[in-house]
Structure formats: C-alpha cells, structure tokens
Phi, psi and omega in degrees: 000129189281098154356293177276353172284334178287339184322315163324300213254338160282335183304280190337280190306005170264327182298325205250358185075039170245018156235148183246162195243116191218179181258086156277327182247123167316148173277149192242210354299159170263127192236138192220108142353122194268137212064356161274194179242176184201101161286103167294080147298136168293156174236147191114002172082206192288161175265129150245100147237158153302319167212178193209158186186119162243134168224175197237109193247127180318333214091348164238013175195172168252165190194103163325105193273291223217109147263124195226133162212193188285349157290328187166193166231117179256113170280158182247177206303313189309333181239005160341134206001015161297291174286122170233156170223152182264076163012271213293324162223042178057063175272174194200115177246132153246142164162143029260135167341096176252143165005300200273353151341314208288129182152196218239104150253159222233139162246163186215094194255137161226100195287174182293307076029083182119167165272169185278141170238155187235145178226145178224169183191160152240150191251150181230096142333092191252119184309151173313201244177056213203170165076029189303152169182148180215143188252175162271182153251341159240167156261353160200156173225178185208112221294123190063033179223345195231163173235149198230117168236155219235144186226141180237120202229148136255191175239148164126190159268159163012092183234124162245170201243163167201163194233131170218150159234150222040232173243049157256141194279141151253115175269143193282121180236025168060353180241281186298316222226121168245125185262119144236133203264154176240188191263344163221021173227187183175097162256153177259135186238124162240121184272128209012098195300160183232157167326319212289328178335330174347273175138222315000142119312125161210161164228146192240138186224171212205150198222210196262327222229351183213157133174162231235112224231133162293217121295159177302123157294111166219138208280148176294132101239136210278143164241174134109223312317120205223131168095347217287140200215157157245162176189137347293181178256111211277179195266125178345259146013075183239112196298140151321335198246005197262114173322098202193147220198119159279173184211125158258151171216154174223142182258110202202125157218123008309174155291171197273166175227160193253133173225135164302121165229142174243121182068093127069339207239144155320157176218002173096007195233101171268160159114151187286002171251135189236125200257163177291333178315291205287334165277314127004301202263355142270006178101355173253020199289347185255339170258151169260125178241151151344050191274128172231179178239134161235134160255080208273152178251071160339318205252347167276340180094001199268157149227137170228161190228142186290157181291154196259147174248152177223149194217144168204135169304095150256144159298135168292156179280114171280314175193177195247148154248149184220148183226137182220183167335141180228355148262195202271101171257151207244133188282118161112335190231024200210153181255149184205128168230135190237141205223138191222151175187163195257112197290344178175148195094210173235098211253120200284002203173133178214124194228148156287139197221185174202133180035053164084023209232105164335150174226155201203165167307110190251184178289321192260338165216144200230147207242151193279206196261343167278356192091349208279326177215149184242142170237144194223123173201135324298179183291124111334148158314343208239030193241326186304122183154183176263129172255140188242142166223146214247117143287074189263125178240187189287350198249288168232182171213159193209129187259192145196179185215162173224128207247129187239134159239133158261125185241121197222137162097162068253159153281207210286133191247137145290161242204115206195101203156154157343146177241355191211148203207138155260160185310123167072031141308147159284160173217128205253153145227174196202142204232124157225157202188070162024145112174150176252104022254153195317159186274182189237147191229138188236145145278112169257172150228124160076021177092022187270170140305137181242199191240006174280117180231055169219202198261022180201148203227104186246105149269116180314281191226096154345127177221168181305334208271015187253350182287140188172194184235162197204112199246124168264094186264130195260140177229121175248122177317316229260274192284339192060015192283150162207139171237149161218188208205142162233149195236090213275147164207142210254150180221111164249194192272155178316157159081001193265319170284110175313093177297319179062182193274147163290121181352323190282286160001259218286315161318333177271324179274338167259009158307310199283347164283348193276325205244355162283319162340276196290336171306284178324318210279310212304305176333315188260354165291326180292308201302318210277327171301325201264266173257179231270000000 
C-alpha cells in the first residue's frame, strides 16, 4: 500500500477516533544547538508498526520528515539528507541544525496491534553562546559621588545573565545594586560607587546548553585624599646638624600630590617630602613653627590637610670654653672670675659645679645674672678645685673645666715624735704644715740651724748630746709665709724608762689565763659527772 496514498486514512482514523493521543514522546521543549544534530526520542523501547510518520510544523504548514512502513523509510523533501530514523524504536536524528528547525513535531505509529498513537513535542533551535562582553556608561568614576551602569551585551537564544565580582554573584539589593535583564543584554547599575566596585567584573551569560564569561571587567574608581599623616611625629627640638626629613603621606587614587604650610602659610615646598636643607633655606631654621601637609585629588577635586607638627631648627654646642686667672692667687688676698661660652650655638642653660659638686651662691660667690661668669671674692683655701661649666640648649650639651689653685699657709706647723728616749733608740720626729703650693721644711736644734731639710727629722742611736729642743721651721715659697713649732727631747741612760710589756706581751699573757681558765672549768664539770 503506497504509503502516502495512506495518509488520508490516518487523518480519517484520528478523525473518527481510532488514533490515540499517548505518551509516545517526551515532554519538551527540546533545545539543539544551531548546526549541531538533535535526536527526538520516543518512548517505550522497540517498535511494531505498521507505518510510522514524522512530520514538522513551523507554525504556518505541516511538512512530512520521515515515512517508515513495511516498504521502506522515505525522507520527504524538505530533510533530504538531513533526517534519519532508527527503525527499530522510531528515534528521528536531524542535523546540521538550521534556524527554520525550530517548531513543533508530531509522530504518528499505526502499530501492528492496537489503535494509532500520536506525539507531538517542541524543539528549539539555539544560536551558540557567544561575543559576552561589557561596557561602561563612564570611563572613570568617582567614590560615592558617581552611578556607574554596566551593560553586558552577548549572542545566542534564550540567554539568561548573571554579574559577579571576582567570584561572588552581585545580587539585585534595589539600592547599591539594580539588575535589569534584555533578551540579549543585561544591565547593573551601581549606585554610589564605592573603591571596592573596582573589580574584576565579570558577566556571564547562558542557556539550557551553553555558557559564556566576559573579560574581566575593571572599573576607574578615583578616592581620596584620605588618612593624611606627617611622619615622624617629630620632637620640638632639631639640631641644625641632623639628617632629618618630615614625610607626608595619603590614601588616594590618583596618588595625591602635596603642599607644604607653616603658621597657616604655604611655603612653597611641593611634594611629600620636606627636608631640614629646605626649611634652613627659608629662613625658618631658628623659629618655631607650625608645620602641616595638604593632600589634593585632581580627579575627586578633594583636599585634606594633616594634623600640624611644631618643630624650631637649633644649632648644636660643638663645644664649651672656659677661662679663669692666670696669675697667682693667694687665699685672703686675691679675687677670682671664672667666664664660660659656647664655641658656636647657643646655649639655654649653664650650670656650675666644683669638684662634681653643684655650686650656688654664697656671701663670697656670686654668679652673673646669665651664668655666664662666677666671681669668688675673696679667694679662700677651700676654693682650691675644678670648676666645670655645663652648657646645655634642647639639641645638645658641652661642659669644660678649669682648675684653680690657691695658695695659702703654711699654717700652723706641728711636732709629732718622742718625747723621752734612752741611749741608743731610735728617734723618729715629723713635721707638718698646712700649705699651697707644699712648705719647705728647716730644722734647729737648741736654735742652730741643722742640715735637715725635710718634713722628718731622724736620729739612728740616740746619745745624751741630742738632748735639746728641736724647732721645725714650714716656708711657702708663694706667700712667703713660715711657721714654726719646737719640740724638746730628754735622751737617758739605758733602763731608766720602765717600757713594761709590749702590747704582743700582754695579749699573749691574757689568751693564756683564758684558756687555763676554760681548761679548769671543763675539769670540774667532767669530774662532777663522773663521781657521784
């Protein structure tokens, strides 16, 4: 039976109710790549039919694909090498895809058995997935001042969008972040952009069967100046000699660029560094000022200014000098200044000491009203030492000394030796006498001059002819001063002094009662033990 002459008679038998409408077919849509292949399956495994019929309808005709009976499989014109069927359980492969694909197809079985069943299903013919790409509505923006909207434009079918940065999804929150999706586009509107807004960006876009990632996207966004800081936060105080720098610094894109100000006024110094070279070469290295930074943003328009530092330049003390008398002073009669300066700088404070020891004003010494010099009038014995003078400003400090000698005495000169001797003792006398610069010392004996000129006057072995008086005369060259002191000694016959034991003696004799002592008592403690 010629097949397409049956056609008639499957319309009729549907009409009259001998074709049934069953689940021969998945529910679709079915979605296929354009130029690809696409197989419609059937459902139920192999087939017994008598004939078989796919047809394809556009929505304005029907169009015959595939006719299978026991005569054969017939493609109809239209899927001319395009279309194939699988006998054995009607599976129907179309491919390569085109556009006009896309529409609703019907199967039709008039089984060996049974009434005829029919399926229909649709397929959708889907362009690639391709060209995701996103543009701006600015080229730079500028945080929390600009809205920025991102347009995602792709290729393709039923394309849906979705926007993430890195890889977090930006979700539509009706505030910061607006989504609005097109059948091939898709825009995000960021509402007061923020730095983080930055990126990467990306958008993707997608099907049943496919998807497609833009380039990174990343956005200008200009901030700042923000944070604006000086460093260090330096010490009032700056020696003139000190490697020494302010640094401004800001969080800013672009970076920010800088001016300097001292007391409110510019000064003329761009850039984040302001060197001590620079401050110096304006005239401001000795006063103290104010100093701050402004940090400005071209492209937000903003300026912010740094907390102010004050600072003053001083020069350092390399060192101190000090000057005093250069003649000879005599204690009772003589005056004394002592003058202190500074070899370069300035110095804020100066203080005196003697021998380490502060010094302060007394009835005999007076200080100028800067410090600068001390007056001692008159000089005393007890004047004699180093005078130190301390130079201090806030940067540094430098002493120096001076050593004053005064000279005085002799004082009163003492005697000091035997007074009594036996025949051939030795005899020692000692002479002493206060004086600056030290005395000279003469010996008489019974008022001659002797040939002893030193401060101890020594006889080896005592004879009766040394009994006499023995006069110690002290001479300071300097003052011209002499004191003197006499000292009588008796020279006898042996045995005439009673010596008594020596100090070694009588210590030896009273260990030895102490320890007879303590022998006895230990005796009679044993002995009382022992009997009864």
């Amino acid at each position: 039976m010629d097949l397409l002459a049956s056609k008639p008679l499957v319309l009729l038998l549907c009409v009259v109710g001998c074709c049934a409408q069953s689940a021969v077919l998945p529910p679709g849509p079915i979605d296929a790549i354009l130029g690809g292949n696409v197989t419609l399956k059937t459902i139920g495994g192999k087939l017994d039919f008598n004939f078989l019929i796919w047809n394809f309808n556009d929505g304005s005709k029907s169009i015959n694909i595939v006719t299978a009976s026991a005569s054969g499989v017939k493609v109809g014109t239209a899927f001319t090498g395009r279309a194939s069927l699988n006998v054995t359980n009607g599976y129907l492969t179309i491919g390569p895809l085109k556009s006009e694909d896309s529409g609703d197809y019907a199967i039709t079985i008039n089984p060996s058995a049974g009434d005829t069943v029919t399926g229909e299903v649709q397929l959708r013919v889907l362009k690639p997935v391709s060209d995701v790409s996103i543009k701006s509505s600015l080229s730079e923006a500028i945080e929390l001042n600009s809205t920025v909207v991102l347009t995602c434009s792709a290729k393709g079918s039923f394309l849906q969008f979705s926007w993430l940065r890195g890889d977090v999804p930006i979700v539509d929150d009706g505030k910061r972040f607006t989504v609005k999706n097109g059948e091939l586009s898709s825009n995000l509107t960021l509402n007061d952009v923020l730095r983080t807004d930055q990126g990467p960006i990306y958008c993707t876009a997608s099907n049943q069967l496919q998807l497609a990632r833009s380039a990174p996207f990343n956005l200008t966004v200009y901030y700042g100046p923000e944070a604006v800081a000086i460093s260090p936060l330096a010490p009032l105080y700056i020696s003139s000699k000190a490697n020494f720098s302010l640094s401004c610094s800001a969080v800013s894109s672009p970076s920010a660029d800088f001016l300097w100000y001292r007391d409110q006024q510019e000064i003329g110094s761009g850039g984040p560094i302001l060197t001590l070279g620079v401050i110096n070469s304006l005239g401001f290295g000795n006063k103290t000022g104010n100093y701050m930074c402004k940090a400005q943003n071209k492209k937000t328009q903003r300026t912010v200014s740094s907390a102010a530092v004050a600072i003053a330049v001083i020069e350092p003390i390399p060192s101190a000098e000090v000057s005093g008398p250069a003649a000879i002073l005599i204690a009772g009669n003589s005056t004394a200044n002592i003058s202190c300066r500074a070899t370069a700088g300035s110095a804020a404070s100066t203080t005196w000491l003697k021998d380490k020891q502060p010094l302060a004003a007394s009835g005999r010494l007076l200080f100028s009203a800067n410090m600068s010099w001390l007056r001692i009038d008159p000089l005393q014995k007890e004047d004699n030492g180093e005078y130190t003078c301390r130079l201090e400003n806030a940067v540094s400090s430098a002493e120096a000394s001076y050593k004053m000698v005064v000279n005085y005495g002799p004082e009163q000169a003492t005697v000091t030796g035997q007074k009594a001797v036996e025949v051939n003792d030795k005899v020692t006398l000692d002479c002493s006498a206060p004086s600056v610069p030290p005395a000279i010392f003469s010996w008489k004996f019974n008022n001659t001059l002797t040939d002893v000129k030193t401060a101890r006057y020594l006889i080896d072995m005592a004879l009766y002819k040394n009994t006499g008086t023995y006069t110690c005369e002290a001479y300071n060259a300097v003052t011209g001063k002499t004191t003197a002191q006499s000292h009588f000694l008796s020279v006898k016959e042996e045995g005439a002094l009673d010596k008594g034991l020596s100090d070694g003696a009588i210590a030896g004799i009273v260990i030895a009662v102490l320890v007879a002592l303590g022998a006895a008592i230990g005796l009679i403690m044993y002995c009382r033990q022992k009997v009864p």
